[in-house]
N, C-alpha and C positions, 0 to 999 in steps of 0.2 A: 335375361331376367334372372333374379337372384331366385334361389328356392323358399321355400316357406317350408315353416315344422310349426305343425301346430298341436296342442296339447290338449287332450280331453279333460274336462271341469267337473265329468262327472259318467252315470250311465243312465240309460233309461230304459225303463222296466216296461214290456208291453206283455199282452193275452199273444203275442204273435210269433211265433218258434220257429214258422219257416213262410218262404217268399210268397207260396201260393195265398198263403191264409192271409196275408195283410192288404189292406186298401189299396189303391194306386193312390189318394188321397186323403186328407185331413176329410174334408166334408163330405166323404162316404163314410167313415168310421166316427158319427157325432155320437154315438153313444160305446166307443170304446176308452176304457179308462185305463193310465196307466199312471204309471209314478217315474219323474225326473229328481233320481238322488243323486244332490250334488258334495263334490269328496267336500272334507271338513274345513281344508286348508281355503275354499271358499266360500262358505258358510256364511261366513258375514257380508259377502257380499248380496244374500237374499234381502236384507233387512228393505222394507218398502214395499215389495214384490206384493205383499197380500193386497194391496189397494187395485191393482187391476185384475179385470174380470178375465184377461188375455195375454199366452206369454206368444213370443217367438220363440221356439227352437231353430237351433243351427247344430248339426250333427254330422256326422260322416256315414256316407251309405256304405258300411265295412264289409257288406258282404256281394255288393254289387259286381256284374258281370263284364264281362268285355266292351271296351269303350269303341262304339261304331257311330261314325260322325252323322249316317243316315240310320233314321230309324221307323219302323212303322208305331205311334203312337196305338194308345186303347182305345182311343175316340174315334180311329181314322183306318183307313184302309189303305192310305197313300203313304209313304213315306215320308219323312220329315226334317227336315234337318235337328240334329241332337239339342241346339239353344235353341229350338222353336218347342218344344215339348219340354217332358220333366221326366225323362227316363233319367233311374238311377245313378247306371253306367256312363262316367262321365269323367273326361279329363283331372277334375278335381271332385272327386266323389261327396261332394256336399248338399244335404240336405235341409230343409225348410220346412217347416211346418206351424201354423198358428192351432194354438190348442187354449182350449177355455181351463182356466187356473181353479179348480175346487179349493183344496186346502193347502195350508203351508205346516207342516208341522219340522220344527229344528230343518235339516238339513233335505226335507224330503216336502217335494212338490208332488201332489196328488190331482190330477187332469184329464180333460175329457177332449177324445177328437186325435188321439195318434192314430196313425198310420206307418208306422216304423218298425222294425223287428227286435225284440226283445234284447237288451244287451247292447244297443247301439249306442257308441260313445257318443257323446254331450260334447259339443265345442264350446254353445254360447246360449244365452239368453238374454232376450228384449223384450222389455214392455211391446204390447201392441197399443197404439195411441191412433183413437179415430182418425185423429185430423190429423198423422201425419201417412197415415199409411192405408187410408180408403181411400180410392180413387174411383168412385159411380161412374165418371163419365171412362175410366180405359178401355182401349178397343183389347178384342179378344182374338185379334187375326183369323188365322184358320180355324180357330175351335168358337169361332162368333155361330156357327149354324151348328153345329153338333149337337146334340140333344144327350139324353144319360145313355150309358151302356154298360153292361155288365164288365166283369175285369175277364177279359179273354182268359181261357186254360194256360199254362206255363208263361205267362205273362211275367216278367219281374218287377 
């Protein structure tokens, strides 16, 4: 396989300074706000972006830990293989998150629903579009019976 380089668009500002304190998700953290400031050179590619109520982020987890192909997720007690969970630490340390879009002002997106650590380079941004990216009926695999749980101590 060929490599990939790929270039950060921006950074993103969170309340989050270190690993303990942040989410393991988007929708544990719906009322943290933070700001996606993107550099100037793509600036214009915001123009639109205020019409949806939802972005995607695509980021890199830069401060993530050693990449173990088994892992015990925060839902579970069993271990897991690393593409059946969403642990940080991963072959290609990329992150996801859908976050609700508040304001657009010039070059700075202001949003509610990170879960990322403060400073984390910005890859990409996507509209979220109901009908192409809800799917009601997806099964949940192993996390179809889990119920909430706290984010375990030294969790990453």
């Amino acid at each position: 396989m060929n490599a990939l380089t790929l270039q950060p668009i921006g950074i993103i500002r969170t309340p989050f300074a270190d690993k303990p304190d942040a989410p393991v998700q988007g929708q544990y953290a719906k009322g943290a706000e933070g700001s996606v400031v993107v550099d100037a050179e793509f600036a214009a590619g915001l123009q639109d972006v205020a019409g949806f109520s939802h972005l995607i982020l695509l980021y890199q987890f830069h401060r993530a830990g050693e990449v173990q192909l088994v892992r015990t997720p925060f839902l579970d007690d069993v271990p897991r293989g690393l593409f059946a969970i969403r642990h940080p630490a991963r072959p290609n340390p990329l992150g996801l998150t859908v976050v609700e879009l508040l304001t657009v002002e010039g070059n700075v997106l202001t949003v509610r629903g990170v879960d990322m650590l403060d400073g984390t380079p910005l890859l990409d941004i996507k509209p979220y579009v109901k009908r192409f990216d809800c799917f009601p009926q997806a099964s949940e695999g192993w996390l179809a019976d889990k119920g909430e749980r706290s984010k375990p101590e030294g969790l990453e």
